[in-house]
C-alpha positions as CSV (number, residue, x, y, z in Angstrom):
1,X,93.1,98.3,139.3
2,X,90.1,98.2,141.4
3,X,87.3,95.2,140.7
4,X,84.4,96.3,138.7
5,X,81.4,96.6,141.3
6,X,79.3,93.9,139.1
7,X,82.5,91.4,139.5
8,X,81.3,88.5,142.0
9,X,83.5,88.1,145.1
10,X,85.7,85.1,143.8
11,X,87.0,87.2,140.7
12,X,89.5,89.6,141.2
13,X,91.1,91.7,138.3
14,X,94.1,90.0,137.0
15,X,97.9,91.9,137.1
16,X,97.8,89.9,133.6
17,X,95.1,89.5,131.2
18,X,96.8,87.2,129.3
19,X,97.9,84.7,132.0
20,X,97.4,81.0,131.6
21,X,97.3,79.3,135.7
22,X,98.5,76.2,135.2
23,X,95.7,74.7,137.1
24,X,93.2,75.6,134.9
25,X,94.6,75.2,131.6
26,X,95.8,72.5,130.0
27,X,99.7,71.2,130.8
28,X,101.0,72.3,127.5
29,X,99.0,75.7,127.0
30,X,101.7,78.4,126.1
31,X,101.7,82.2,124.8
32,X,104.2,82.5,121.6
33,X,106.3,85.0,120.5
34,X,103.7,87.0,118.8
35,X,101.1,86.1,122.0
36,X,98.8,84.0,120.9
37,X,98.3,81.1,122.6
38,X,99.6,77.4,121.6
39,X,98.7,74.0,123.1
40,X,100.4,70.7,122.7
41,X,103.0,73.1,119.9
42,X,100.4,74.3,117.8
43,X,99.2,77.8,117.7
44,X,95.5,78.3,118.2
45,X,94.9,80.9,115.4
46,X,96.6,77.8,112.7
47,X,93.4,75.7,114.4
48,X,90.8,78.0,113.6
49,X,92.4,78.9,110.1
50,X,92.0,75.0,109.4
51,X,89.1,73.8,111.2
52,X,87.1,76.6,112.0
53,X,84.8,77.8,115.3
54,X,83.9,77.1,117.5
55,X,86.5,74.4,117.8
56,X,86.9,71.5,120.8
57,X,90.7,71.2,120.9
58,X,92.3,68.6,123.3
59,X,95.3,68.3,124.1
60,X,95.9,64.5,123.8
61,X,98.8,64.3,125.5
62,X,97.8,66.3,128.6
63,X,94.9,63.5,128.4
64,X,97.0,60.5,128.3
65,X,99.1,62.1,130.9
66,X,96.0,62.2,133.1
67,X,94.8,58.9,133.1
68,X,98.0,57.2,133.7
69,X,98.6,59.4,136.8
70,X,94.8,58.2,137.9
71,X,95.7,55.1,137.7
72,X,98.8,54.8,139.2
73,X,97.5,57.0,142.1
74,X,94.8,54.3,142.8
75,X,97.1,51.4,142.4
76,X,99.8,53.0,144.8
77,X,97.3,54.1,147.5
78,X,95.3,50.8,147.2
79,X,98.9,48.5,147.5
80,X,99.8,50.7,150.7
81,X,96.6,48.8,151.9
82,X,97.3,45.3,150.7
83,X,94.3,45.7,148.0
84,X,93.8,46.5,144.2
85,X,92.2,49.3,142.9
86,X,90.3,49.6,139.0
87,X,89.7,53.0,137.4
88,X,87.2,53.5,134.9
89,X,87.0,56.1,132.4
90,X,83.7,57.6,132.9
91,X,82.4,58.1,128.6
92,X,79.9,60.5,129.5
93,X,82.7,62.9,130.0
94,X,83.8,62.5,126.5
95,X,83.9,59.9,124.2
96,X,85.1,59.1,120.8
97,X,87.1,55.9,119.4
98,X,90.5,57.7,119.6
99,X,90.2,58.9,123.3
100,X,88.7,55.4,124.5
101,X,91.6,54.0,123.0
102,X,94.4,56.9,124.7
103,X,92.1,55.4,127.6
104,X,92.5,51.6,127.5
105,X,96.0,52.3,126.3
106,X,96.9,54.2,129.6
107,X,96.0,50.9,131.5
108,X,92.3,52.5,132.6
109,X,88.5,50.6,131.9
110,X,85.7,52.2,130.5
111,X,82.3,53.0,132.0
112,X,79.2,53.3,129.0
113,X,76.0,54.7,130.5
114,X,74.1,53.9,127.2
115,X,73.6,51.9,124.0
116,X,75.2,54.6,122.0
117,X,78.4,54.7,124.2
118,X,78.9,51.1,123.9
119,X,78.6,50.9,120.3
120,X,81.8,53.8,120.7
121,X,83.9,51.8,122.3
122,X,83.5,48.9,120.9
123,X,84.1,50.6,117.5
124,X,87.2,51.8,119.0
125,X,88.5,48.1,119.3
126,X,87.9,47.9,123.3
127,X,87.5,44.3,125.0
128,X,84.0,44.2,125.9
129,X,85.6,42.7,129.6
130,X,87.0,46.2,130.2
131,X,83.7,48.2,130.2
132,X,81.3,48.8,132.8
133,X,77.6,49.7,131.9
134,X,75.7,52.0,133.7
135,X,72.3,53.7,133.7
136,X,68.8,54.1,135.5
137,X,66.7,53.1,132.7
138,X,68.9,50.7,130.5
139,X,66.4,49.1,127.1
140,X,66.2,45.5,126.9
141,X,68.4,45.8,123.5
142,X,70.8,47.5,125.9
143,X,71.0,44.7,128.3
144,X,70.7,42.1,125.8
145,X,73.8,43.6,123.6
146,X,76.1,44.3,126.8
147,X,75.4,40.3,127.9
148,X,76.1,38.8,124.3
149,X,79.2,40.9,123.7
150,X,80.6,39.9,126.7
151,X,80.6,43.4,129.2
152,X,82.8,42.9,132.2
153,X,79.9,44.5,134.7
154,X,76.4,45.7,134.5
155,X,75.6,48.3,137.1
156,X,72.0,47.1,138.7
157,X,69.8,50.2,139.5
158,X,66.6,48.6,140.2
159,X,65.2,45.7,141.5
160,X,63.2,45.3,137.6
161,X,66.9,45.3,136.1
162,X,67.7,42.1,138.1
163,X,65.3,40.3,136.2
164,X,65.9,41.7,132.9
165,X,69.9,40.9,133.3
166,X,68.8,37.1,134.6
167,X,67.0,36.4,131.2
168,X,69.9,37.8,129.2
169,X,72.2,35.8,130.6
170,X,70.1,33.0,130.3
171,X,69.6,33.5,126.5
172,X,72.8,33.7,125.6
173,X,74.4,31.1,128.1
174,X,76.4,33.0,129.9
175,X,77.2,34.0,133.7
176,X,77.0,38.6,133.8
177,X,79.0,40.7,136.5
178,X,76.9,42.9,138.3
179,X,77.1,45.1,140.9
180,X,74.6,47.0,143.0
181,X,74.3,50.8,143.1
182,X,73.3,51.8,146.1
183,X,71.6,55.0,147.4
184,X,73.7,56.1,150.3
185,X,71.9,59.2,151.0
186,X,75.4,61.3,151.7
187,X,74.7,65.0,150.1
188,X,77.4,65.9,148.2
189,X,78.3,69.6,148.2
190,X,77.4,70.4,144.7
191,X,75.1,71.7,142.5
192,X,71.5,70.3,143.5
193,X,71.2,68.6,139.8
194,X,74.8,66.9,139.8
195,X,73.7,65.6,143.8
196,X,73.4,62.0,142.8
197,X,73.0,60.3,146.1
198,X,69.9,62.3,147.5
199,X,67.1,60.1,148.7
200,X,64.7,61.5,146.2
201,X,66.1,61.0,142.8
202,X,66.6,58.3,140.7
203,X,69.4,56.7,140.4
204,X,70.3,53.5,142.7
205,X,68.2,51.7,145.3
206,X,68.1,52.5,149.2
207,X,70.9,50.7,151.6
208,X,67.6,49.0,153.5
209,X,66.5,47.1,150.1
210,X,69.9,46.0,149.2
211,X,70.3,43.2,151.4
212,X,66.7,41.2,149.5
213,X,68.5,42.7,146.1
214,X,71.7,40.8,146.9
215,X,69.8,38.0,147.3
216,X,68.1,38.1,144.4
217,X,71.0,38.6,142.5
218,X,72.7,35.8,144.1
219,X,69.7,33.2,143.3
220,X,70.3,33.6,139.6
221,X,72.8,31.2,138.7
222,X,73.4,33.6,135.8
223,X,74.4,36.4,137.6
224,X,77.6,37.3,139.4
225,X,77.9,39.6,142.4
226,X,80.8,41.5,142.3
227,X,79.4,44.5,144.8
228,X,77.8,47.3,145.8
229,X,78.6,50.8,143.8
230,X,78.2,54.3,144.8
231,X,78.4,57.8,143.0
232,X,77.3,61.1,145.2
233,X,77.6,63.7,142.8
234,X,79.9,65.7,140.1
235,X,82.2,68.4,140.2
236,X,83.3,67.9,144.5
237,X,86.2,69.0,145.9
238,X,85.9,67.8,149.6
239,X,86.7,64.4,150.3
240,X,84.5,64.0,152.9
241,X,81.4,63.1,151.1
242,X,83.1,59.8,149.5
243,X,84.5,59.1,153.0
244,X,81.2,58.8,154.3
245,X,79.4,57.2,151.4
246,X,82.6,54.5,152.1
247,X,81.7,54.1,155.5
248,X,77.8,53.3,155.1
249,X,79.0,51.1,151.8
250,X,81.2,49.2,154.1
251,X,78.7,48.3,156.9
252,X,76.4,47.3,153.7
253,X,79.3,45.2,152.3
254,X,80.7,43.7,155.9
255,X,76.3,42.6,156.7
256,X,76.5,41.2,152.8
257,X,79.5,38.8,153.2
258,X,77.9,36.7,155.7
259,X,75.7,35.3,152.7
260,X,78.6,35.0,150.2
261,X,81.6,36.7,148.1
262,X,81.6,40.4,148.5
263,X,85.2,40.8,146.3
264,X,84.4,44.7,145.2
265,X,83.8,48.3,146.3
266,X,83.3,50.9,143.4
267,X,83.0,54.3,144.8
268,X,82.0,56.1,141.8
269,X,83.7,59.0,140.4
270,X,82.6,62.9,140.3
271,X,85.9,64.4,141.9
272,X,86.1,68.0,140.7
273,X,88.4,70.3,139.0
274,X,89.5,73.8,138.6
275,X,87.9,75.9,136.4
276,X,88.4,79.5,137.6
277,X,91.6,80.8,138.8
278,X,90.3,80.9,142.6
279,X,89.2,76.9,142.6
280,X,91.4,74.8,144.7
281,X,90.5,71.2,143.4
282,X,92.7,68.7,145.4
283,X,95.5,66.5,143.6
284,X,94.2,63.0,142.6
285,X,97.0,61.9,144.8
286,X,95.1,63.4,147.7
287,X,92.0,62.0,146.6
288,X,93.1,58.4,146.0
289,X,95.4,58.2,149.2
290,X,92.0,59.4,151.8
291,X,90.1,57.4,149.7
292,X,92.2,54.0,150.2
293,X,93.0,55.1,154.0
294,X,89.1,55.7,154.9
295,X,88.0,51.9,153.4
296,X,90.8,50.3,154.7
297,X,90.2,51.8,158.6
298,X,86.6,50.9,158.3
299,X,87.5,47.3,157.0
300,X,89.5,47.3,160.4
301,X,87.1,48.7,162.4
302,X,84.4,45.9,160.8
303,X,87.0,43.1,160.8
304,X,86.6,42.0,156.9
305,X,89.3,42.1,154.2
306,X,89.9,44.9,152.4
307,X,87.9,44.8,149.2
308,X,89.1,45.5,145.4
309,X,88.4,48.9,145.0
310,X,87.0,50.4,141.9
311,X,86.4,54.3,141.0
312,X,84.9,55.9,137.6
313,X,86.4,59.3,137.0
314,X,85.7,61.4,133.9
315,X,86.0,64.8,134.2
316,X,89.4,64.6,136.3
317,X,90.7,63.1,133.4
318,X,89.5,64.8,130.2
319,X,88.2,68.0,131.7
320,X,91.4,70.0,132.0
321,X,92.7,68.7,128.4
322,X,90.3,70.6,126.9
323,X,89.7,74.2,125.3
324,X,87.1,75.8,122.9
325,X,88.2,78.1,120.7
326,X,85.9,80.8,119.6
327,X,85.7,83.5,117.5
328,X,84.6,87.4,118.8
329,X,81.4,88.3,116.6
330,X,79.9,91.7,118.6
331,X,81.1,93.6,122.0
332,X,78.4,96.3,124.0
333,X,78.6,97.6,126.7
334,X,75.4,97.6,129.3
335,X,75.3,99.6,131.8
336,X,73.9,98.2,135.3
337,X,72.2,100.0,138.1
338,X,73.8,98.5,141.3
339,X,71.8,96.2,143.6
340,X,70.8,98.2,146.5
341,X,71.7,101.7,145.3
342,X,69.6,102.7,142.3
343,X,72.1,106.1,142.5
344,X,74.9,103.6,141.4
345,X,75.7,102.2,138.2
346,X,78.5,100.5,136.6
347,X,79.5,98.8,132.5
348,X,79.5,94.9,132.3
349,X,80.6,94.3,128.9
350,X,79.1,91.9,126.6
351,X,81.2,89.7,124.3
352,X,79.4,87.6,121.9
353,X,80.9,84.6,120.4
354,X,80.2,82.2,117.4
355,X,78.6,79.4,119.4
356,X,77.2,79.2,122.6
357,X,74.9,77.0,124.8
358,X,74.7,74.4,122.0
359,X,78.5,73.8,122.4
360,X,78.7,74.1,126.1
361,X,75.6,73.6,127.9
362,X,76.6,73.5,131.7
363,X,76.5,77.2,132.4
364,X,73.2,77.3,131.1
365,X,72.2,73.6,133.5
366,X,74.3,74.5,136.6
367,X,75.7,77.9,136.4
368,X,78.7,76.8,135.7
369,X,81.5,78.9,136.2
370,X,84.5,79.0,133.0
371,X,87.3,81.3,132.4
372,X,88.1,82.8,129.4
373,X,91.4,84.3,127.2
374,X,92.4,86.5,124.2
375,X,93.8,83.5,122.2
376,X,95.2,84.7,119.0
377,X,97.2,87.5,120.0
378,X,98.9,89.4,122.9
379,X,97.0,92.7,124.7
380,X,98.7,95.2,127.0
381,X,95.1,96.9,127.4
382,X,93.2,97.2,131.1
383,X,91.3,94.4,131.8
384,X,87.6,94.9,132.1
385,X,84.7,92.7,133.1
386,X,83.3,90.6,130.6
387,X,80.3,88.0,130.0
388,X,80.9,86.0,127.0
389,X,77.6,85.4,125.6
390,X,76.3,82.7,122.8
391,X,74.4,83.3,119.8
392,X,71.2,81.8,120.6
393,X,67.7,83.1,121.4
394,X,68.5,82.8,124.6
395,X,68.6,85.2,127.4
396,X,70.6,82.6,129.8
397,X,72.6,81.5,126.6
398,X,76.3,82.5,128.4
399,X,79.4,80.5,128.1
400,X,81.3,82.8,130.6
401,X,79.2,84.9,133.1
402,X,82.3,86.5,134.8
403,X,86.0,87.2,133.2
404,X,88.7,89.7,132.6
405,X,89.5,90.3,128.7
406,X,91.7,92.8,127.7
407,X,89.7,96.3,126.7
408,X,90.8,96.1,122.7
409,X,89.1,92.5,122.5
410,X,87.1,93.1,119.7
411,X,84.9,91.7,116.9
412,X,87.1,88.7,114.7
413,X,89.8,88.2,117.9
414,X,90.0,84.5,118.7
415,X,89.4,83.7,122.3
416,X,89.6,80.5,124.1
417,X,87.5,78.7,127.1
418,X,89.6,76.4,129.1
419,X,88.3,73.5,130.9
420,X,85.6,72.2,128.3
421,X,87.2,68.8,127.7
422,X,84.6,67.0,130.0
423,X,80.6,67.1,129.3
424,X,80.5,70.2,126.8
425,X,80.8,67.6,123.7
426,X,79.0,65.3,125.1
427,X,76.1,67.9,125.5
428,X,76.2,69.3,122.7
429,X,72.9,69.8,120.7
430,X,72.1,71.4,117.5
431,X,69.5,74.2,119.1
432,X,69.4,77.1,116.8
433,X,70.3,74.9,113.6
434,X,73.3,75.2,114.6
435,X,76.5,73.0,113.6
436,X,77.9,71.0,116.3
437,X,81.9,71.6,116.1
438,X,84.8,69.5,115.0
439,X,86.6,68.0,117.8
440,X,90.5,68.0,117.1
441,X,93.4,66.4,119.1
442,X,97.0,68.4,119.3
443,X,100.2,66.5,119.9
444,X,103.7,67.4,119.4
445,X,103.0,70.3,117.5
446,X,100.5,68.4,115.1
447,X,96.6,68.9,114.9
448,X,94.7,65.3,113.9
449,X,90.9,65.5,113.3
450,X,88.8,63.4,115.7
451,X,85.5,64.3,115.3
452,X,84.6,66.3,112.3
453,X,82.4,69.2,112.7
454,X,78.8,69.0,111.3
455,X,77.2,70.8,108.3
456,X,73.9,72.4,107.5
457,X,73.5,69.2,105.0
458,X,74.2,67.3,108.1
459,X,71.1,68.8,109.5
460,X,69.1,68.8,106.7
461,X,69.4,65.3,105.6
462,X,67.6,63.9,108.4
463,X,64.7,66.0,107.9
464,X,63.0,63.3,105.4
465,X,61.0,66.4,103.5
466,X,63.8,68.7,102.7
467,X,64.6,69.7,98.9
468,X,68.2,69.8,98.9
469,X,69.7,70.8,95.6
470,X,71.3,68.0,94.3
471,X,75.0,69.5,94.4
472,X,75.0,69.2,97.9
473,X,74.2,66.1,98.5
474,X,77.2,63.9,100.0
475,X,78.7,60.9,97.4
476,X,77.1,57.8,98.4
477,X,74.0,59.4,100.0
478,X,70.7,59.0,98.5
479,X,68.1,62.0,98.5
């Protein structure tokens, strides 16, 4: 069939609507018998039946899976180099107790960027030595918790942070890692919000002030240098970006050891993933292997030992594993007058959904791209160009701007969004009034409740003023 004029260049119209590729979806995501679709053994429509939508589904085994082959990648390529390498779990990504346990159970650290992160993981029974904290404005009560329960490394991002960490360690006796994040100023080719490396922004401090920051560091008998730390950006597929943020690290870190022990390199995370059929996101095999080789052929080039290598991927991880499930509430058609040709016009059709922005914020941030699928049945009907839109007062409110469905999609069909395992929890807000969903793991054709999804007495109780009738409220609440 021939593309639908208003169809961007990247999307072409599928010979099947109801393909899954197998780079997009998660490892276990299947059609059944009847055509609906089933991941980790258990049909989708039996999810929404139970738990309602929208849903989060993971598929905890695609996410174990994951991490394991992360870390073994890094380990591999970093021996080939006579180093070590540490991967951290980026939280921000997603994080519950379960999947920082699948996490530390898959041999992988943790990296908290708040307060509310740590309290997670250490709920979820995690040595405190196995997480990292991060963050560009980190409270005092922050900084004061991560010292006395023991973190294994506080990420410094500003000269003021040196002295807050100092005093905490002094308080409570104790020696903190730290490492240094630096600025490198490489420009990762990404979105201009998730460019972390920029000169003007706020994260990290430039390469020129590092060398009085190390030294400040290293005055505090409290304090521990372990490094410098990098992170360019989110969602990158070329290599080259971490390549030369390595280089400029390493000229910092080579300069650095002349005044004492440099023993680490953390390089951040942000590697990308697929989430369209056309996205070509490399292996984490590829990744970690130029990675390793880069730093070790700089270490050669500056004569200094390789360095323990540490990286902090999220998305790579937990992105993939992911799906929401949604369930069709309208469809119109619009017709659209052509850009350049007011003669020409052609029929984008509208397919509104039961969440929305509030579940998945990024296309609404970064114009994300997502893909989409009739998920509780088979279709043999044409495909035709779809926006999947959210139910908010929004005119940018769109979880999918671009897809093919199958023409009979229609009002009460279940479709699913793959790829929303990384950052659409984790943004998820309550705009609207509206419910945040459950978040539910599948496994060997079992479904096990994470996260429960929220109420409108969830919502209401925090508003200090409501009248709730007293039937609804919870056992063991007060009014």
């Amino acid at each position: 069939m021939l593309a639908n004029p208003l169809s961007p260049s990247w999307l072409t119209p599928p010979a099947d609507a109801g393909a899954l590729p197998a780079h997009v979806w998660p490892s276990s995501a299947v059609r059944t018998a009847d055509g609906a679709i089933a991941i980790g053994g258990v049909p989708l429509p039996r999810l929404a039946a139970e738990f309602g939508t929208p849903l989060y589904v993971i598929d905890e085994q695609d996410a174990r899976d994951r991490a394991a082959r992360t870390l073994a990648a890094f380990t591999t390529a970093a021996a080939a180099h006579g180093t070590t390498a540490a991967v951290y779990y980026a939280g921000k990504a997603f994080l519950c107790t379960e999947a920082a346990r699948w996490m530390i159970a898959a041999g992988l650290n943790i990296d908290v960027a708040s307060g509310g992160e740590l309290a997670v993981a250490l709920a979820a029974g995690v040595d405190p030595a196995r997480l990292g904290l991060h963050g560009n404005n980190k409270s005092l009560v922050e900084i004061d918790r991560a010292v006395e329960v023991g973190v294994g490394a506080i990420v410094i991002d500003s000269l003021i942070e040196i002295e807050r960490v100092a005093a905490a360690a002094q308080r409570h006796g104790r020696v903190q890692p730290v490492r240094l994040r630096i600025n490198s100023g490489v420009h990762a080719h990404t979105h201009e919000y998730l460019a972390t490396a920029r000169e003007d922004q706020k994260f990290g401090i430039p390469i020129s002030d590092a060398p009085d920051a190390v030294a400040a560091i290293r005055a505090h008998p409290g304090l521990h240098f372990l490094g410098l730390h990098s992170h360019i950006g989110s969602q990158i597929f070329a290599v080259e970006g971490f390549l030369e943020a390595a280089r400029r690290l390493l000229t910092l870190h080579a300069a650095l050891g002349a005044g004492g022990e440099v023993p680490e390199l953390n390089l951040g995370g942000g590697f990308g993933i697929a989430y369209v059929e056309s996205d070509e996101a490399p292996a984490i095999e590829q990744v970690a292997d130029a990675l390793l080789a880069a730093v070790a052929s700089v270490c050669q080039e500056l004569s200094i030992p390789m360095p323990k290598v540490a990286v902090e991927p999220g998305r790579t991880i937990i992105g993939p594993a992911g799906v929401t499930l949604y369930t069709v509430g309208t469809t119109k058609d619009v017709v659209v007058t052509l850009e350049g040709d007011e003669q020409a016009a052609a029929v984008r059709r509208y397919v509104s959904v039961d969440g929305g922005m509030s579940d998945n914020a990024r296309p609404a941030l970064y114009s994300a791209d997502y893909s989409v699928a009739l998920a509780g049945r088979g279709s043999t009907a044409e495909p035709v160009l779809v926006r999947v839109a959210g139910k908010h007062c929004e005119s940018g409110d769109i979880v999918v701007r671009d897809a093919y469905l199958p023409a009979d999609t229609a009002p009460d069909d279940l479709v699913a969004v793959p790829a929303t395992g990384a950052y659409c929890f984790s943004l998820a807000s309550n705009y609207n009034y509206l419910a945040r969903p459950a978040v539910v793991a599948v496994r060997d054709g079992a479904a096990r409740l994470l996260v429960r999804g929220e109420t409108e007495h969830d919502l209401l109780r925090r508003d200090v003023l409501a009248q709730l009738p007293p039937a609804t409220q919870p056992r063991g609440d007060t009014p």
